[in-house]
C-alpha positions as MATLAB code, in Angstrom:
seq = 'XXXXXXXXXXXXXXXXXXXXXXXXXXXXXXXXXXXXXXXXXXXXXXXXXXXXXXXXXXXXXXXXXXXXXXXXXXXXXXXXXXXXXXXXXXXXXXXXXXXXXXXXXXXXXXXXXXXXXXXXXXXXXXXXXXXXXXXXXXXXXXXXXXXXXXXXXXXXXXXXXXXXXXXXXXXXXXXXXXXXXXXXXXXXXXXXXXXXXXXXXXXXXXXXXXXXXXXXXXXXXXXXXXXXXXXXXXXXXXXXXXXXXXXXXXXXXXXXXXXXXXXXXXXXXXXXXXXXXXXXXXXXXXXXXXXXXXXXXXXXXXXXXXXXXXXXXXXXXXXXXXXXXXXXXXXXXXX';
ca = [
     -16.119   13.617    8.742;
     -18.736   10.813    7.786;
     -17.044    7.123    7.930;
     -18.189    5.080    6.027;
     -17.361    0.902    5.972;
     -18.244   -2.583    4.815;
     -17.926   -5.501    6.359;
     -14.979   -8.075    5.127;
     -17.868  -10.614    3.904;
     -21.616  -10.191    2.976;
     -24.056  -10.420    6.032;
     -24.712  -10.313    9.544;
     -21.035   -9.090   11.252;
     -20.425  -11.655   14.000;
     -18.828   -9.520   17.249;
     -15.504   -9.066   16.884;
     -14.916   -9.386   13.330;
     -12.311   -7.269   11.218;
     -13.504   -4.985    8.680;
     -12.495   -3.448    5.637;
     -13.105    0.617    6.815;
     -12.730    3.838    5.093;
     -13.235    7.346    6.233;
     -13.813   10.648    4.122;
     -13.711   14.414    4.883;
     -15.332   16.728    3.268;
     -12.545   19.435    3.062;
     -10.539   18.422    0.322;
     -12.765   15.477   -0.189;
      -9.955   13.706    1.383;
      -9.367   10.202    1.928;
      -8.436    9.859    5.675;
      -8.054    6.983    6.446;
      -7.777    3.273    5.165;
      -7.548    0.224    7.017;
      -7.504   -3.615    5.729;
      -7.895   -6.837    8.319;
      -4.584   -8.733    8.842;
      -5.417  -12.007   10.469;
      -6.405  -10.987   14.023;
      -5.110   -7.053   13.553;
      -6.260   -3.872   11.481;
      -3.745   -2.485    9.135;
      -3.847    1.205    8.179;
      -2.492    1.586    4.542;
      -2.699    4.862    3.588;
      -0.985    8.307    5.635;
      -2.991   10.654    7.112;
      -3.639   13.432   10.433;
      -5.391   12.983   13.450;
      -6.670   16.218   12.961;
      -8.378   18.476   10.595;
      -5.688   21.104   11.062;
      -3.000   18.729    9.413;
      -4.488   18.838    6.720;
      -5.240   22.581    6.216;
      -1.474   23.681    7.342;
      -0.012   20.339    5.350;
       0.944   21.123    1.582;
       1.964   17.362    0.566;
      -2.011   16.556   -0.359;
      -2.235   13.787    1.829;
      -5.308   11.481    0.538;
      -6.784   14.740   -1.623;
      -8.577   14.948   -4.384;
      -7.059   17.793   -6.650;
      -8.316   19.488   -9.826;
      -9.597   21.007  -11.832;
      -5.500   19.806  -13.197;
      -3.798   17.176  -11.487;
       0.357   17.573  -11.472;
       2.093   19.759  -13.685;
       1.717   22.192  -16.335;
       3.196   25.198  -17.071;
       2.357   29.009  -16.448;
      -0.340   28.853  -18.610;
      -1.998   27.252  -21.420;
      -4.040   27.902  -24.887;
      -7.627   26.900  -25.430;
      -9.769   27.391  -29.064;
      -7.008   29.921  -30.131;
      -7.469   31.765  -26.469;
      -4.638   32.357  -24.571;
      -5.244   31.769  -20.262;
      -2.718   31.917  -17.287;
      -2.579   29.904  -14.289;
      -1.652   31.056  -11.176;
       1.769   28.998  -10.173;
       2.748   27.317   -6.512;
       5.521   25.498   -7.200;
       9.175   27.709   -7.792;
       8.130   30.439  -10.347;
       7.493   28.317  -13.311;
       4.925   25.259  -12.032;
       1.200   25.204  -11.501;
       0.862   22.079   -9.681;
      -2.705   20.331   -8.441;
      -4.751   22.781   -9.869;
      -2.825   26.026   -8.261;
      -2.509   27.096   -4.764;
      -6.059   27.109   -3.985;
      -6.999   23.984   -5.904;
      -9.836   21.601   -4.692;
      -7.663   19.669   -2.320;
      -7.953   23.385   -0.255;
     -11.928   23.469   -0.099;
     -14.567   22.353    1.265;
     -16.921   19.394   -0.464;
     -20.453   18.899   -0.376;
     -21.870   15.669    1.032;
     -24.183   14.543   -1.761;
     -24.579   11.300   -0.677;
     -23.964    8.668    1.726;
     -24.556    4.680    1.838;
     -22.874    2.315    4.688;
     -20.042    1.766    2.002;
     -19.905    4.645   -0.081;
     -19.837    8.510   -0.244;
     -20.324   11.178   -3.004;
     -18.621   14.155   -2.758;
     -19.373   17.575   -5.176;
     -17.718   20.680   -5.779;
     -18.484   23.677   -8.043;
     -15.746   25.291   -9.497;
     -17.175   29.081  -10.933;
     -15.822   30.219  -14.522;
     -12.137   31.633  -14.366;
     -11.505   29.564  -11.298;
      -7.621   29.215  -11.186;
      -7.309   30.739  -14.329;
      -9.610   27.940  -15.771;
     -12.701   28.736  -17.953;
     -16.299   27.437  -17.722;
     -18.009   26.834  -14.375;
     -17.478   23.535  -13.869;
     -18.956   21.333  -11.364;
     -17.117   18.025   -9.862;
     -17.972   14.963   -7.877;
     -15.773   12.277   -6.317;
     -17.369    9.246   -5.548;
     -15.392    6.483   -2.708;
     -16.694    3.156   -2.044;
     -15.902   -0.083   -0.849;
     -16.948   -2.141   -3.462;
     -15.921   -5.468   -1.863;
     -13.835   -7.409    0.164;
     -10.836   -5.271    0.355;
     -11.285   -3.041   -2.459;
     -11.474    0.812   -2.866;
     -13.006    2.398   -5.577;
     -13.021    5.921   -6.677;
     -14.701    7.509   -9.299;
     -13.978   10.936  -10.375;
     -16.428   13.220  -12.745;
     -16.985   16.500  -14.129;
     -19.010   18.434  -16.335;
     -19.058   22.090  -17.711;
     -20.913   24.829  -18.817;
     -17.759   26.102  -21.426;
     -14.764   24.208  -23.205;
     -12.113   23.705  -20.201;
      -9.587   21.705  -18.771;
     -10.655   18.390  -16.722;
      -7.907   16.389  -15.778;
      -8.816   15.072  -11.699;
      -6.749   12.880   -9.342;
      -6.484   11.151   -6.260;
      -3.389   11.535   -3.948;
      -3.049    9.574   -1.090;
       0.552    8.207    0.151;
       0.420    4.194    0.369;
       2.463    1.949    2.617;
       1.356   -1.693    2.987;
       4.237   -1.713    5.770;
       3.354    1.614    8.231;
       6.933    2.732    9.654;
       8.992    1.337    6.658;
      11.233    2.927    3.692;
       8.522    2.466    0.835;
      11.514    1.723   -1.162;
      12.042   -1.758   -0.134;
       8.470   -2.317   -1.211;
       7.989   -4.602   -4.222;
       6.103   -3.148   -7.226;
       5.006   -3.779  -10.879;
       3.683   -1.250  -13.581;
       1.974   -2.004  -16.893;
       4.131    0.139  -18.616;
       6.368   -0.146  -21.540;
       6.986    3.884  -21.599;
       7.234    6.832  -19.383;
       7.231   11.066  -20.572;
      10.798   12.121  -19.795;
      10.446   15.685  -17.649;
      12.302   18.747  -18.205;
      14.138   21.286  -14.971;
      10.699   22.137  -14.046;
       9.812   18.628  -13.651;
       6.804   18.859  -16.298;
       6.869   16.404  -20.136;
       9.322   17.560  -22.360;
       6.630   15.704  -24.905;
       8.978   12.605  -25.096;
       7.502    9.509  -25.270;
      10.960    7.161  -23.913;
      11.117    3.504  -23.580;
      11.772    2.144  -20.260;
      14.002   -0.352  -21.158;
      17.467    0.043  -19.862;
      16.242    2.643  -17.686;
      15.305    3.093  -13.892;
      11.659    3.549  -14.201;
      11.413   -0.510  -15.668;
       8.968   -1.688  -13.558;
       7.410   -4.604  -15.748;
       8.543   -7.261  -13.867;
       8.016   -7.038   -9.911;
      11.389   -5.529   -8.629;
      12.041   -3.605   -5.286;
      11.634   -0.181   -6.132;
      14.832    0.821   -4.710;
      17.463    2.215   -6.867;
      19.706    5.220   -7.580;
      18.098    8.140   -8.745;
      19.874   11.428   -7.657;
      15.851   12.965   -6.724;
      13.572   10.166   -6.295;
      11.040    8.977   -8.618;
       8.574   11.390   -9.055;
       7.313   10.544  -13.286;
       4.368    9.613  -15.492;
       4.254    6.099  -16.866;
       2.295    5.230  -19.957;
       0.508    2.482  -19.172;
       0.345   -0.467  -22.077;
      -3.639   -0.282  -21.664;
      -4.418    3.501  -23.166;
      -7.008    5.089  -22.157;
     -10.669    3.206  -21.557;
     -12.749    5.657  -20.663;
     -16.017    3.625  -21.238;
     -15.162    0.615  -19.119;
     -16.625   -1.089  -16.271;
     -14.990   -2.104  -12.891;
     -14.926   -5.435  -14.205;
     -12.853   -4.717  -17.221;
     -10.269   -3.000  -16.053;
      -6.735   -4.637  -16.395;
      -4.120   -3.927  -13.398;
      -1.990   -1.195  -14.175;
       0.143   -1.544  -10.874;
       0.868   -4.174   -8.172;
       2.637   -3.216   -4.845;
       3.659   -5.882   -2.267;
       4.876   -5.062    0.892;
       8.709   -5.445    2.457;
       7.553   -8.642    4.212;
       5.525   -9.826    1.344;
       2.484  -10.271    3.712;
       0.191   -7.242    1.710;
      -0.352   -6.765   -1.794;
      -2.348   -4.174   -3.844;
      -3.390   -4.008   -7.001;
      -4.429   -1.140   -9.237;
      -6.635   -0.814  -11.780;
      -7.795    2.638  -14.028;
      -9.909    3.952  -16.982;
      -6.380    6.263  -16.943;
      -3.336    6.221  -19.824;
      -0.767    7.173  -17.477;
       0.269    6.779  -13.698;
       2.231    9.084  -12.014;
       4.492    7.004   -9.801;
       6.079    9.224   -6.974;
       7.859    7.665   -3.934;
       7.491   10.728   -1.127;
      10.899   12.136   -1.409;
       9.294   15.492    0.293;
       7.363   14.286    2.663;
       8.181   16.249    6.127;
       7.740   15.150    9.795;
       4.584   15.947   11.547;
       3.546   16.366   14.878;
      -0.408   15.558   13.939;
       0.674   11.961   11.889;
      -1.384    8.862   13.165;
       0.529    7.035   15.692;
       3.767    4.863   14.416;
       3.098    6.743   11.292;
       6.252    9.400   10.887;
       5.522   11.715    7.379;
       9.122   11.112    6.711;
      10.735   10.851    3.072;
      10.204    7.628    1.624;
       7.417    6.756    4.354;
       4.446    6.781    1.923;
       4.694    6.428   -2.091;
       1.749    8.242   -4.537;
       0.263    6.090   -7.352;
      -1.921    8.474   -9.177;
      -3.898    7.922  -12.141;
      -4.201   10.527  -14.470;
      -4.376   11.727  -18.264;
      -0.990   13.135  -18.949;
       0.700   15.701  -17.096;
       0.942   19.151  -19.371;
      -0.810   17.882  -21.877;
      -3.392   20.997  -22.834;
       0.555   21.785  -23.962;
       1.308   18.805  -26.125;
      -1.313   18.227  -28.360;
      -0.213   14.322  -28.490;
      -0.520   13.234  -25.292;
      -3.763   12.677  -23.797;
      -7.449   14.708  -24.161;
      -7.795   16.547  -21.192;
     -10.054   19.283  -22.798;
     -13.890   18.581  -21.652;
     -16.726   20.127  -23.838;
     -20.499   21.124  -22.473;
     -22.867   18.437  -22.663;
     -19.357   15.993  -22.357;
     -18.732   14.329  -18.466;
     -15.779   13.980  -17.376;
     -14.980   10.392  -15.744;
     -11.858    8.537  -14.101;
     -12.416    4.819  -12.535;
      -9.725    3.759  -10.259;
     -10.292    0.450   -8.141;
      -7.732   -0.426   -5.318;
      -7.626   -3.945   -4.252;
      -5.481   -5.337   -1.068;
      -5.026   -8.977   -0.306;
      -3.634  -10.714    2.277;
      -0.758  -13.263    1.423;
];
């Protein structure tokens, strides 16, 4: 594990100051850990293992970066007239974060390492998972200023395949509460209806008169007989070209207290909202931290889900001499 950290302002850390800090592992090129300074305490916003063991033996992804094909598609897919199968991990029917041995199950390289960043780079060999072309990956963290994560995601290849990466880690500005009573906004005037299988139907459906209206802050709380677990299309479409800088927020969560607020913003169309319904106890969980349901909630940007299978939802196919990129900044304020 190399930590990496930055202090809350620029220059010279007086003693005893409170820090924005991060930490990364390589396996999985997981995010382990996230803290933000709350007045004259440390908060710790994200779920995660004391040991490396959780997350080997855990299957919820907990802070992973997955790929090459974040959430769902089905058994298999066609590419330039060729027909390919995926191996599937979820029921008979699914392959979910790039398959059962996806990159949230290997090991990263360390390609480089500042006080308040780290690269991370995989290479994923041609018919990987099913996928063709030898693709090689890198996932970049970095606190890039007073309480604010980024995370930049890219990917190249040697033959036309799929590129469609994702970060995964569980949220709760509250540690110990139901993320349900957690306030939360999302850019979004749509979301992709999902079928038995829980992947697109290809519906694009309004969100109006619906439970997944989340324009206006509301408590995420409501009655849906499985949780939320579903794609929004975010109002902003796809800006894969922008800077940090020009990226509108997509999402805003606030606490149960109203004391912590985050803000999201993405090069991404859609964001795949899903509020930990399966999340099971764990004897390895950070302190006051139980993995129960509802204890931690996903926000994951994405192109998306399925869509190599609906030719009108977003490009996931990536070309040689093409790089793949996602830019996803985090940003937590105290109110």
């Amino acid at each position: 594990m190399r930590p990496f950290r930055r202090p809350g302002r620029a220059g010279n850390q007086a003693a005893g100051q409170l820090r924005h800090e991060a930490s990364v592992i390589t396996y999985g090129a997981i995010l382990r850990d996230l803290v933000v300074p709350m007045g004259s305490a440390q908060r710790r916003v994200v779920l995660g293992y004391r040991s490396l063991q959780g997350y080997v033996d855990g299957r919820a992804y907990l802070g992973a970066t997955v790929g090459r094909c974040i959430n769902r598609i089905g058994t298999g897919f066609t590419l330039d007239g060729k027909p390919y199968k995926v191996p599937v991990n979820e029921g008979d029917h699914v392959h979910l974060h790039g398959g059962p041995n996806g990159f949230s199950k290997r090991v990263w390289r360390l390609v480089g390492a500042t006080d308040n960043s780290a690269t991370l780079e995989i290479a994923s060999p041609d018919g990987d998972a099913g996928y063709p072309g030898a693709l090689t990956a890198r996932c970049t963290y970095a606190i890039a200023g007073p309480g604010t994560l980024g995370i930049e995601l890219t990917a190249t290849t040697d033959a036309p395949t799929i590129a469609n990466l994702g970060h995964h880690s569980y949220f709760t500005l509250q540690p110990g509460s139901d993320v349900r009573d957690h306030r939360m906004m999302v850019a979004a005037d749509f979301y992709t209806p999902l079928d038995r299988f829980l992947i697109p139907t290809g519906e694009i459906r309004s969100v109006i008169d619906s439970v997944y209206d989340f324009r206006i802050l509301r408590a995420i709380r409501a009655e849906t007989p499985s949780g939320y677990d579903i794609n929004f299309v975010l109002n902003q479409g796809w800006l894969p070209q922008a800077s940090a800088a020009d990226l509108p927020v997509a999402a805003r969560l606030v606490s149960p207290k109203g004391d912590l607020a985050m803000e999201l913003s993405t090069t991404e169309p859609g964001l795949q909202f899903y509020e930990g319904i399966r999340l099971a106890p764990s004897n390895d969980a950070y302190e006051n931290e139980p993995h129960l349901p509802y204890r931690g909630l996903c926000l994951e940007p994405q192109r998306f889900p399925d869509s190599i299978n609906r030719p009108h939802f977003s490009a996931v196919v990536l070309r040689p001499g093409e790089t793949y990129r996602q830019l996803t900044r985090f940003r937590f304020a105290q109110q």
